[in-house]
C-alpha positions as CSV (number, residue, x, y, z in Angstrom):
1,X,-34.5,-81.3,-68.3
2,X,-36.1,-78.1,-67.8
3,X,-37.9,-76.8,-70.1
4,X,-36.0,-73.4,-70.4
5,X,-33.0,-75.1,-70.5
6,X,-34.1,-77.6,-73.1
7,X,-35.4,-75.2,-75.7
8,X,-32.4,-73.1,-75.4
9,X,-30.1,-75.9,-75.8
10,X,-32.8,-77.2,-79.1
11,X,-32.6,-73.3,-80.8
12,X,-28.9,-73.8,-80.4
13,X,-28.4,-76.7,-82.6
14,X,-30.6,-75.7,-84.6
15,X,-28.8,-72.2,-85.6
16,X,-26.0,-74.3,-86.5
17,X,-27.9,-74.7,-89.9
18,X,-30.3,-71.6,-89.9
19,X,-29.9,-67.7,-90.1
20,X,-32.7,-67.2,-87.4
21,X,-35.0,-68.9,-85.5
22,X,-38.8,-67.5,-86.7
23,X,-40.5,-69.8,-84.3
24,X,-40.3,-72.7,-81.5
25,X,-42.6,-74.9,-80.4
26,X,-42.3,-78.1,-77.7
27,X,-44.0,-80.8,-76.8
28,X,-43.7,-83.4,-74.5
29,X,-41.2,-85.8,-77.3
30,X,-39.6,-82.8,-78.9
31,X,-39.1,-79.4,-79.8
32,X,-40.0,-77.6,-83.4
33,X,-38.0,-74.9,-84.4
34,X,-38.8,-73.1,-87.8
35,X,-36.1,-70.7,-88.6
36,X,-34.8,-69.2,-92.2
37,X,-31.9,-70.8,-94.2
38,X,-30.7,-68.8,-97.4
39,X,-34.6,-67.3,-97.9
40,X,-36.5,-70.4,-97.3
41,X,-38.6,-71.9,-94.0
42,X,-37.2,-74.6,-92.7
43,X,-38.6,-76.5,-89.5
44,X,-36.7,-78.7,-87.2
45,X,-37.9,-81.8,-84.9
46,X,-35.4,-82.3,-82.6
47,X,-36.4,-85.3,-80.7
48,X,-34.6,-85.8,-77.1
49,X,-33.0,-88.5,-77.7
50,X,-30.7,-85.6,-79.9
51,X,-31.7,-86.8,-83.4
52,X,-33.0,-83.8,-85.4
53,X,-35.9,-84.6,-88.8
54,X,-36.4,-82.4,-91.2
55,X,-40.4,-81.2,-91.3
């Protein structure tokens, strides 16, 4: 997947649960998003195998 593509896709799950994304990083297994929920920093792993971990 291209990595455009992928971190778009990653940032858009991920607003599904957050207000805004603050941040996003990827690596080579997944993507970190931190974003704010409610008033409070909240960071995503979202591996790409589509399961998404709480940090």
């Amino acid at each position: 997947m291209r990595s455009k593509e992928r971190m778009n896709q990653v940032q858009d799950r991920a607003l599904e649960s957050l207000d805004y994304v603050m941040d996003c990083y990827e690596t080579s297994e997944f993507v970190e998003v931190t974003g704010s929920m409610g008033g409070d920093v909240i960071t995503y792993r979202v591996f790409d195998d589509g399961s998404m971990y709480v940090k």
